[in-house]
N, C-alpha and C positions, 0 to 999 in steps of 0.2 A: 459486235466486236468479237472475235474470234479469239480462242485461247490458245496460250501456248500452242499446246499439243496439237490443238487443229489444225495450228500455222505449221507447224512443223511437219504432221501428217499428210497434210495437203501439198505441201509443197514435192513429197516424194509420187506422188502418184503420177508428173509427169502431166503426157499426153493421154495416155490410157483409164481416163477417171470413169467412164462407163464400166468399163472392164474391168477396175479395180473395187466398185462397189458391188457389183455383182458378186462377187468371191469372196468377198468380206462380209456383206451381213449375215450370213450364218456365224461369223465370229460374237453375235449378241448371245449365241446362247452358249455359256458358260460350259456346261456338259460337255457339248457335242464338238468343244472348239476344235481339240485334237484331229480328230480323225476327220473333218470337216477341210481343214487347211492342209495337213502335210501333203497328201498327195498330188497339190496343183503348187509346190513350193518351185519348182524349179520355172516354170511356165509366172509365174509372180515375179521372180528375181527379176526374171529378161525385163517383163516391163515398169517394175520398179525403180530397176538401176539397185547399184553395188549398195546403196545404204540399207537395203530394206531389212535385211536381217534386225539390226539395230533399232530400228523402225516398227517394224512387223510386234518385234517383241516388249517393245514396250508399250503399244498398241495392246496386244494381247492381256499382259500386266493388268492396263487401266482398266479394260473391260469385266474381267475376275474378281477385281477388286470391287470394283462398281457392285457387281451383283453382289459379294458375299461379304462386302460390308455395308450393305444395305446404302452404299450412295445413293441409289436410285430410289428416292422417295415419293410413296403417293400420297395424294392431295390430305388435307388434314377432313375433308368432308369424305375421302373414302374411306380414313380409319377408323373415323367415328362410326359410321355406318355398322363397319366390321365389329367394333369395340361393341355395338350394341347386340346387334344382331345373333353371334357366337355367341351369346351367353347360354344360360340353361335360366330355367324359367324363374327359380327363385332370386337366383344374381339380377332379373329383370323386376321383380317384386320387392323385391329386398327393400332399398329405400322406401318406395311409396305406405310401405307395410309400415315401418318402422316411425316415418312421421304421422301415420294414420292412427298408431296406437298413442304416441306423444302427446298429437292434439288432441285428439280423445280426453286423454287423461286431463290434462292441461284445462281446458276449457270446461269440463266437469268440475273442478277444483275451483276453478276462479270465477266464472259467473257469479253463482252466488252472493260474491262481496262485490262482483261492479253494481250488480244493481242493491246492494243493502250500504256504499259506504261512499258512489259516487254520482255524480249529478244523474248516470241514469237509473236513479229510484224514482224519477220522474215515471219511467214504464209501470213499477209497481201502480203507479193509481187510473196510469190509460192503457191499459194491454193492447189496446186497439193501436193508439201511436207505433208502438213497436212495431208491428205488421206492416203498416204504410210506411214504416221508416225503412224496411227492408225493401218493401216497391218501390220505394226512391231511389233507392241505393241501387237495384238492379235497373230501375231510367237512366241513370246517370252512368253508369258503365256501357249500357247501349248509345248514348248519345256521345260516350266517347269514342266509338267505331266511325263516328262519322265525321271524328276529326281527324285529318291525316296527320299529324304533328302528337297526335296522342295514340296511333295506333301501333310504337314500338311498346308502348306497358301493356294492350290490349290483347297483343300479339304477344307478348313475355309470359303473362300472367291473366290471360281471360281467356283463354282455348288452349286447349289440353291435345296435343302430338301424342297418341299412345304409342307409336311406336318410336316415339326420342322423346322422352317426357323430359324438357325444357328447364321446369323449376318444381321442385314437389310443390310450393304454393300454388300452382297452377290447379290442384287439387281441390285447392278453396277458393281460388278467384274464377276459375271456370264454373262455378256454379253460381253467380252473381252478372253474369256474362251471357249477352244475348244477339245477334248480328241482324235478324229480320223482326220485322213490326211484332209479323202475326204471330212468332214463338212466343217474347214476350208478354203479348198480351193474352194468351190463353194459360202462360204460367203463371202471371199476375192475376187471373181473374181467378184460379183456384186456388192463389195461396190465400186471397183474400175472402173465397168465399168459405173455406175453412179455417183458417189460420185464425181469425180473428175468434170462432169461438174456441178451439182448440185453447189457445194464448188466454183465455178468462178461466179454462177450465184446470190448465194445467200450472199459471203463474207462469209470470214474464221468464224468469230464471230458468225452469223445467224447459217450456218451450224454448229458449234460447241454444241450450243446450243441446235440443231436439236438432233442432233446424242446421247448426250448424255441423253439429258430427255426421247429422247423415248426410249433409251436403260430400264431406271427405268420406267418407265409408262410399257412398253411392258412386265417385271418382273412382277409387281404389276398386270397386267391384268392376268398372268399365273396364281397368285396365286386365284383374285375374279374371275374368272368367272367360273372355274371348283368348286369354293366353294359354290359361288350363283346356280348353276347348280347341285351341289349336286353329281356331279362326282368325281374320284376317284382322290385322291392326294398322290397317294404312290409310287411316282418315282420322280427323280430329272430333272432336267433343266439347259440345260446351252448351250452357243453357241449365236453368234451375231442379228440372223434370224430377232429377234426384230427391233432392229435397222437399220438394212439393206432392210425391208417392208419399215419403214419409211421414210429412203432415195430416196427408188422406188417409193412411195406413190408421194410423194414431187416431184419428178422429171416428173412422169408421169402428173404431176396434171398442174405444170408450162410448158414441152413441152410436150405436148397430142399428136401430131403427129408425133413424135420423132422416126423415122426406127427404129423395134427392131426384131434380128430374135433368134432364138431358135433352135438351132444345126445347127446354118446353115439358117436354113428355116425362109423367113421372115414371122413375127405375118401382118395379116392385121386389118388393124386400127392403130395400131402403139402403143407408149409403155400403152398409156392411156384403149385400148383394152385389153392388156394383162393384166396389172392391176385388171380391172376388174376380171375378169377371176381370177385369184391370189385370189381376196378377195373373191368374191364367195367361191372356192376352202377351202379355209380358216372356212367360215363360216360353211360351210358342216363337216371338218371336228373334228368341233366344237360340232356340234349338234348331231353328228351320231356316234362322237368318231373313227374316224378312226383310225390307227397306232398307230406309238409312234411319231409325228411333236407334236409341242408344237405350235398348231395353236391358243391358244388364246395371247399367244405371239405376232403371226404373225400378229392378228386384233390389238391389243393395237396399234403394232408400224405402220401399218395403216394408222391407225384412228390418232395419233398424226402427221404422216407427213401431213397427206388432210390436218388437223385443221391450220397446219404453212404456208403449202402450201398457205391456204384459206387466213391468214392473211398475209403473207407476200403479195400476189396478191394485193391485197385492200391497203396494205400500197403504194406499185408501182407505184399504178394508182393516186392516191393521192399526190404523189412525181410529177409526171407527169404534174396533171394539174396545179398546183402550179408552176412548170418551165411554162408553157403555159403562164401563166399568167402574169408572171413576165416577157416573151418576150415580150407580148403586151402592 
């Protein structure tokens, strides 16, 4: 269906409609319309006939307008694009910072009383349940990838866009989120191979606390460091990795000498060696961009189990000498 104006426009062009586009789309660009059209005006009239004046100028009008009142709109997928992209780095960190220190706090706070005031002080007496109940939970979010009718939440909220981050939950449900067999089962066979002594050592609650902040901190680091580094942000993320550094972190950092072997073969030095090693690993493939690992991931969650590690250590000793004292 043609509008007005088009009906109207077209109808003056006559016979001569080759001829008359030709000389007219340089009238798209607003600038240059002037000096574009006056000089072929008399040569237009002849084959426009007597209206075109009238014609021509309100033609002219629409066009101008068009441009510089932004009639001419682009798609809502090009201005988001724009809306993200133009920002400066913090306008791009800002949210995910801001929910990252919230849950933090939030989930520091409240722990403590789900497991001391609601049914799960059942974990107080099996720390082990807790762990397998977190392998469950990361099964069950993988087996939802493989049902098509569930993969708009999996898609919303179980893989992280870093370069259009979707939902800041994405933050914490991407690390519960797994799409291939073999990811899952090499994340699951180290949360469990540490997690469950780590979880006896430090209480259900401490551990909880652990697991799931450096899950969001390990997110948040995926997204600053490759932004601060000015590397490429055009692929997604998702899988536990984060949090399961941090658990190893943690665990190696409280038993340093801890037998650990690797296909069989035992690491000498023990887990605190391999660790190392890991984070090096990490670091390298940070700076040099290696693969497709989401190693700034693997530093965030890291760097937050040493930092629990470090504290919970210091809180210990301090427990410690205070029973000391109060024997003597």
């Amino acid at each position: 269906m043609l509008s007005p104006f088009t009906r109207q426009f077209s109808t003056g062009l006559r016979t001569n409609l080759f001829f008359s586009n030709a000389n007219l789309s340089s009238a798209r660009y607003a600038k240059g319309l002037q000096k574009t059209i006056t000089p072929r005006v008399p040569i237009l009239k002849s084959a426009f006939g007597p209206n075109f004046n009238r014609q021509f100028t309100y033609f002219k009008k629409t066009i101008i307008s068009q441009v510089n009142g932004n009639g001419i709109r682009r798609s809502t997928t090009w201005n988001n694009y724009n809306k993200y992209h133009n920002r400066s780095n913090w306008d791009r960190l800002k949210k995910p910072f801001i929910f990252t220190v919230a849950f933090s706090v939030a989930t520091t706070v409240v722990t403590p009383y789900l497991f001391d005031y609601t049914p799960m002080k059942y974990f107080k007496r099996n720390p082990r349940a807790l762990v397998w109940s977190i392998v469950a939970l990361n099964a069950v979010v993988f087996l939802m990838w493989k049902v098509p009718s569930l993969q708009r939440y999996t898609m919303q909220y179980g893989i992280m866009f870093k370069d259009n981050l979707q939902s800041v939950w994405t933050m914490l449900g991407s690390a519960f989120s797994h799409q291939s067999f073999g990811h899952i089962l090499v994340n699951m066979f180290a949360l469990q191979s540490f997690g469950t002594t780590l979880c006896a050592v430090l209480g259900v609650a401490n551990f909880t606390i652990l697991y799931l902040n450096s899950a969001v901190i390990s997110s948040f680091a995926a997204l600053a460091i490759p932004t601060l580094m000015r590397s490429s942000l055009s692929f997604a993320s998702l899988g536990a990795s984060g949090a399961v550094f941090s658990v190893f972190a943690a665990f190696s950092y409280l038993i340093p000498k801890a037998p650990i072997a690797l296909f069989f073969f035992p690491i000498p030095g023990g887990a605190w060696m391999l660790f190392l090693g890991t984070f090096a690993w990490n670091v390298a493939g940070v700076v040099l961009r290696w693969g497709v690992y989401d190693y700034a991931a693997h530093i965030g969650g890291s760097l937050v189990g040493l930092a629990y590690a470090y504290w919970y250590n210091i809180k210990r000793k301090e427990e410690l000498r205070r029973r000391q004292i109060r024997w003597f």
